[in-house]
C-alpha positions as CSV (number, residue, x, y, z in Angstrom):
1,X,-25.6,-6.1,-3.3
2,X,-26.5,-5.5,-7.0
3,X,-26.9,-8.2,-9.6
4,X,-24.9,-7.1,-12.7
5,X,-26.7,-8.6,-16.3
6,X,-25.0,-11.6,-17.7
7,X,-22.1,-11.1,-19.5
8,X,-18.6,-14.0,-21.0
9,X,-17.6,-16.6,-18.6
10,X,-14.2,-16.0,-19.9
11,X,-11.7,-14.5,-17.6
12,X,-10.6,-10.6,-17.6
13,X,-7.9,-11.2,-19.5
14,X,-9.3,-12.8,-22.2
15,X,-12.2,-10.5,-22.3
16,X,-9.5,-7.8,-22.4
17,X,-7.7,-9.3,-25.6
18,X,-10.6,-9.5,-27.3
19,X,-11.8,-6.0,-26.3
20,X,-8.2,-4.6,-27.6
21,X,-7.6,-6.6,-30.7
22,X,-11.3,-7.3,-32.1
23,X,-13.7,-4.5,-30.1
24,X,-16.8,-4.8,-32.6
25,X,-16.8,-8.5,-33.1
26,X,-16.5,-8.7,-29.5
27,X,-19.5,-6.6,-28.7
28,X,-21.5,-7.5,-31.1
29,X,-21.1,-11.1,-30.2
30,X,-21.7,-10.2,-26.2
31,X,-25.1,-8.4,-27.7
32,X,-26.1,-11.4,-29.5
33,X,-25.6,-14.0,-26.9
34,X,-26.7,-11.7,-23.7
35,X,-28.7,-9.3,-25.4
36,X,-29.2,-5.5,-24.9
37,X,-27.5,-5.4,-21.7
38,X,-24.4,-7.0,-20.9
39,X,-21.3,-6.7,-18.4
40,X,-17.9,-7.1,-19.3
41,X,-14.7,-7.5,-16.9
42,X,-11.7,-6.1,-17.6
43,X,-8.3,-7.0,-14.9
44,X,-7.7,-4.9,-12.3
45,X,-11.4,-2.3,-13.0
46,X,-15.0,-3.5,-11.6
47,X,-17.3,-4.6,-14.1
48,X,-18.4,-2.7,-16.9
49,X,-22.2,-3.2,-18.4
50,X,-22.7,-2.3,-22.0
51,X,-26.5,-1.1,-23.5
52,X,-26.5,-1.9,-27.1
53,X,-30.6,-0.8,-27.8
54,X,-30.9,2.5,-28.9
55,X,-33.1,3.7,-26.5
56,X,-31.3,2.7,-24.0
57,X,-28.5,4.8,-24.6
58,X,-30.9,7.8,-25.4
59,X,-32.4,7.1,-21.8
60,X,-29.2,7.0,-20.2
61,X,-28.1,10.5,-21.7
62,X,-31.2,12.2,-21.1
63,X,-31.4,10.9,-17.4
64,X,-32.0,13.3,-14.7
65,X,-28.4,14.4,-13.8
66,X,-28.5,13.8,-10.4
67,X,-29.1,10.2,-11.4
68,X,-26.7,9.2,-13.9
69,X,-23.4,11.8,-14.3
70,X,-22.6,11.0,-17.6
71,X,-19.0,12.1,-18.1
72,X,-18.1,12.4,-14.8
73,X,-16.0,9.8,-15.1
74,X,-14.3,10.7,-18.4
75,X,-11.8,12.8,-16.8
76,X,-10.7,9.1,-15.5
77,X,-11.6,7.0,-17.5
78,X,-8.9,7.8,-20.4
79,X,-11.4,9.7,-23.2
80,X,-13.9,6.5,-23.5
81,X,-17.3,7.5,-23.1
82,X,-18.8,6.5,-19.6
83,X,-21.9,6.8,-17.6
84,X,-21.7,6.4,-13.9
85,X,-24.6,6.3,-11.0
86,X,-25.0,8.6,-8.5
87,X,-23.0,7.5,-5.5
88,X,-25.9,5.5,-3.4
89,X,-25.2,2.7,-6.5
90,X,-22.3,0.8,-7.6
91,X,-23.4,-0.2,-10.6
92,X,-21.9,1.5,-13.7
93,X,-23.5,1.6,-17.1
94,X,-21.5,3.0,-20.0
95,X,-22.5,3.4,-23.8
96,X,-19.3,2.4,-25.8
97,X,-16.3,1.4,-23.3
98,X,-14.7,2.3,-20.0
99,X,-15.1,4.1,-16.8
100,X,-15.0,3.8,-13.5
């Protein structure tokens, strides 16, 4: 089983209402308190970690593609930019929002 990063104790739904109505408060505040890497849970979709560094992102985009797919899930994932592992994880990693 994986370990996701730490992320609000709130629940889904309130993570949600703060992702819809204030997005950048809302992840700049999960960077501060969790730092770099962070996982948020939406209702009814697994959890979704966040990288906030730089380099991160950078690394995740330039990954090997048989590694990380990014924008595989896109075509589900309603336009948000997402990042997903190959298929012997479930982990997911995205740079902005969404996925699956």
């Amino acid at each position: 089983m994986t370990t996701l990063p730490a992320g609000p104790a709130s629940s889904p739904v309130v993570q949600l209402l703060y992702w819809v109505y204030r997005p950048i408060p809302f992840m700049e505040d999960c960077a501060r308190r969790f730092g770099d890497v962070f996982t948020v849970r939406f209702p009814a979709n697994p959890p979704f970690v966040f990288f906030s560094h730089p380099d991160a992102i950078r690394d995740i985009f330039t990954a090997d593609p048989d590694r990380l797919r990014a924008g595989e899930a896109n075509r589900r994932s309603s336009g948000c930019s997402a990042i997903t592992r190959s298929s012997s994880s479930t982990a997911r990693g995205t740079s902005r929002s969404g996925g699956s």
